[in-house]
Structure formats: C-alpha cells, structure tokens
C-alpha positions in Angstrom: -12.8 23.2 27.2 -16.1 21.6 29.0 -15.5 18.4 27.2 -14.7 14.8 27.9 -14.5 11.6 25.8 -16.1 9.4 28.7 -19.3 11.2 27.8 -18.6 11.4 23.7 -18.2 14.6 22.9 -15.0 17.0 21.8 -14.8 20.4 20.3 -14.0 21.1 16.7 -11.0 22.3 18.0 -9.7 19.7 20.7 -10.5 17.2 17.2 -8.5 19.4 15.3 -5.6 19.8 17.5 -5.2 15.8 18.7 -5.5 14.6 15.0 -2.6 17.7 14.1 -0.5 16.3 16.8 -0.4 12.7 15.2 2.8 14.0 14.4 4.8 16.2 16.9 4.3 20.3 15.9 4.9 23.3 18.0 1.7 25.5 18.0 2.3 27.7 15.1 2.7 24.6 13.6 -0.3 23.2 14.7 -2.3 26.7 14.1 -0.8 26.2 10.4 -1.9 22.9 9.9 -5.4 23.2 10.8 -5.8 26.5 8.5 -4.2 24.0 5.9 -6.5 21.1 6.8 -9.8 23.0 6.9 -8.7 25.2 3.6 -8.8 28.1 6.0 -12.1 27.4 7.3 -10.5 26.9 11.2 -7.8 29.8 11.8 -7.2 28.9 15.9 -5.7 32.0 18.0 -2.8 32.2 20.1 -4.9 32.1 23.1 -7.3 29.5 22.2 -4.4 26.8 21.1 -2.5 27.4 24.0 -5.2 27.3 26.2 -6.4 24.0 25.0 -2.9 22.7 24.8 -2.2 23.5 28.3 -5.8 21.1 29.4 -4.8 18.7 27.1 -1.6 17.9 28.9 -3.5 18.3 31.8 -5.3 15.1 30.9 -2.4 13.8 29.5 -3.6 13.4 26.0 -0.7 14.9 24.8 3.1 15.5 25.9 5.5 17.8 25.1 8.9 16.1 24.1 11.2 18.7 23.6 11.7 21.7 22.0 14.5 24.6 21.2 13.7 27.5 23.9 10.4 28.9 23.9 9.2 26.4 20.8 7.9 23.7 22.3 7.0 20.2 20.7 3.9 18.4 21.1 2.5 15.3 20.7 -0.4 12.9 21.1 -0.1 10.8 23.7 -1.6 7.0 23.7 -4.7 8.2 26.1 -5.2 11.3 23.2 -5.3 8.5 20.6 -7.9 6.7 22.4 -9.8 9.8 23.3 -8.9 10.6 19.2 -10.2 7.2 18.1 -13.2 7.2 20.6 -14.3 10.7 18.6 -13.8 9.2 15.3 -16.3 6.2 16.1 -19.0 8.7 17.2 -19.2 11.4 14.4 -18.9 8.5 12.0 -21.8 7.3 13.8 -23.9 10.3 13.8 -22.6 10.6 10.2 -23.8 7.2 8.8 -27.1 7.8 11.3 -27.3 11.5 9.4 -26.8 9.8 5.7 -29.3 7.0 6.5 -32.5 10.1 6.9 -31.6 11.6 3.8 -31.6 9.0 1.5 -34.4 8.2 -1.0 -36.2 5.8 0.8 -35.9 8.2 4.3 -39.8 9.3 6.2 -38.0 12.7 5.6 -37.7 12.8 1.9 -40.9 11.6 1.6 -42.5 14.4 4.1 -40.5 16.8 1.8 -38.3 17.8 4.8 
C-alpha cells in the first residue's frame, strides 16, 4: 500500500476500508460492507483486506479492540480519522476542480472536449 496522507493520496481501498471501520467490523464484515457500499462494484479479497489491515495498524490508523478467537475487531483510530478526513478534503477538491471544467461556461465545452 505505497500511500501516505502527508503527500495526499490513498487507495480506493485504504478509503474504503477507514470509512467501513467508522464503526468497529471484523473483515468479512468490512469485505461485506464495501460490496454493500459500492453496490458490488468493490468486492476486496481475503488477502488484499488483510494485507492492508495489517499496514494500517502499522500506522496506527486503526486498532483492533477485541474480538471472539480468530474474529477480530477493528476500528479507526483518531490518526485514521485525520488521515480519513485529510482524503475527504482532497477528492472533494479535485471533485469541485473537476465540476468547475465541465460546466457551460468551461474553455472545454467550448473547444468541444
């Protein structure tokens, strides 16, 4: 996961799983969830999810607080919210940035692009 919110940018996935683990999950819960979120669009593997999960506590974005045996349960952790709320502010950034060039008045509607 070659990404790192002091430089701006995280991958679809890391997004997916720090806003799924605004509440606690275990990871089929979180692989469930994003399916869910993304109508299917986003089905993360057992190896990708626990891959990134095990960075993500590296970094301690998120924590695991508990669990029953081999299900554990994770969370975001206030330095995953930041990083969370850091990624927000910069897609909806490049999002109002990407609305502004497409509206009537844009050079590329009037160059037909």
């Amino acid at each position: 996961m070659p990404e790192s919110y002091e430089r701006g940018a995280l991958t679809e996935a890391t997004y997916l799983i720090l806003i799924s683990l605004c509440e606690e999950r275990h990871g089929y819960g979180v692989m469930q969830y994003i399916s869910t979120l993304t109508h299917g669009r986003v089905n993360l593997g057992a190896g990708t999810l626990y891959g990134a999960i095990n960075l993500l506590l590296e970094k301690g974005w998120i924590t695991t607080i508990g669990g029953n045996g081999r299900k554990k349960l994770y969370v975001i952790s206030p330095k995953g919210r930041d990083a969370l709320e850091t990624e927000i502010a910069r897609l909806t950034e490049l999002l109002s940035i990407g609305k502004k060039l497409f509206t009537h008045d844009s050079p590329l509607e009037k160059r037909g692009n």
